[in-house]
C-alpha positions as CSV (number, residue, x, y, z in Angstrom):
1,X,111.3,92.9,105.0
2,X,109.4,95.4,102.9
3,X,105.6,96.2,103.0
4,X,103.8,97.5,100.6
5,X,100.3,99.2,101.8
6,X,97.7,99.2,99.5
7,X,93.7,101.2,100.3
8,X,90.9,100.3,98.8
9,X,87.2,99.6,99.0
10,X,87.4,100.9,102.7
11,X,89.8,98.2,103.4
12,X,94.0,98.6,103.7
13,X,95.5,96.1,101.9
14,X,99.3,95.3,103.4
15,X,101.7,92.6,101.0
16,X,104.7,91.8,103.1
17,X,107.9,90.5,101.3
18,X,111.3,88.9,102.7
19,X,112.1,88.0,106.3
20,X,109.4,88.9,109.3
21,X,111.6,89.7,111.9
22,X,111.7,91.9,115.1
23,X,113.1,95.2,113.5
24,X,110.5,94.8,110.4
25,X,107.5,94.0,113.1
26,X,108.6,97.6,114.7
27,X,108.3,99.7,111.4
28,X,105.2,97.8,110.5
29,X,103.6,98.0,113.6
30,X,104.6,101.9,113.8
31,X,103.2,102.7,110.5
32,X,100.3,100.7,110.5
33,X,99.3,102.1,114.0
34,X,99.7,105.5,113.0
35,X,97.9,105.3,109.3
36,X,94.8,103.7,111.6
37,X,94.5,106.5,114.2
38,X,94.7,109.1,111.1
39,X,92.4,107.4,108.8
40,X,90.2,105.2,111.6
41,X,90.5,102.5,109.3
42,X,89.1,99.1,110.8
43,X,89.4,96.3,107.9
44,X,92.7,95.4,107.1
45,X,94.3,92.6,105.5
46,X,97.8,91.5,105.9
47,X,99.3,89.2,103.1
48,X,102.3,87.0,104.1
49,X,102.5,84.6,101.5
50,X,105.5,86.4,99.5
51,X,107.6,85.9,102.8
52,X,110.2,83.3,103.1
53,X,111.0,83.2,106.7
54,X,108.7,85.0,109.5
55,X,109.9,84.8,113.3
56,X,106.4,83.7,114.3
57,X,107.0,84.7,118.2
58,X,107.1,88.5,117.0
59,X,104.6,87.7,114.3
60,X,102.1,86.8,116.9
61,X,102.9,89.2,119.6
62,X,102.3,92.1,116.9
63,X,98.8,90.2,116.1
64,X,98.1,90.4,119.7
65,X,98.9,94.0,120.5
66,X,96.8,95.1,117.3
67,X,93.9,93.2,118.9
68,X,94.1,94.8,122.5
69,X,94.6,97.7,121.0
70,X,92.2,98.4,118.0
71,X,90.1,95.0,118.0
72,X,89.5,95.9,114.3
73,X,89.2,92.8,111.3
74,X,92.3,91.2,110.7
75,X,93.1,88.8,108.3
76,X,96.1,87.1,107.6
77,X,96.6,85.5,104.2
């Protein structure tokens, strides 16, 4: 998996490429988590569409622990 993060316009853009699987989820989740407590950033858009396999359990877990945790705006594309 690779993720490219992208800021602008007050939002964080995030294109992911490859597979979405647990070990990938962990580094996203690790830098994503730490780039919003640094920069408080709340709109952020995740784009999956360049991904040819995603392990949707893990997908959706990481969706869900982003909401209890930051309840920011999330989109997925």
């Amino acid at each position: 998996m690779r993720a490219e993060f992208e800021f602008s316009k007050n939002t964080l853009y995030i294109n992911i490429e490859g597979t979405i699987d647990k070990t990938g989820i962990k580094k996203l989740k690790k830098r994503l988590y730490y780039i919003i407590e640094e920069y408080h950033i709340c709109d952020i858009v995740i784009n999956i569409e360049s991904c040819h396999e995603v392990d949707k359990d893990v997908f959706y877990n990481f969706l869900d622990d982003y909401d209890i945790r930051y309840g920011g705006n999330l989109v997925v594309t």
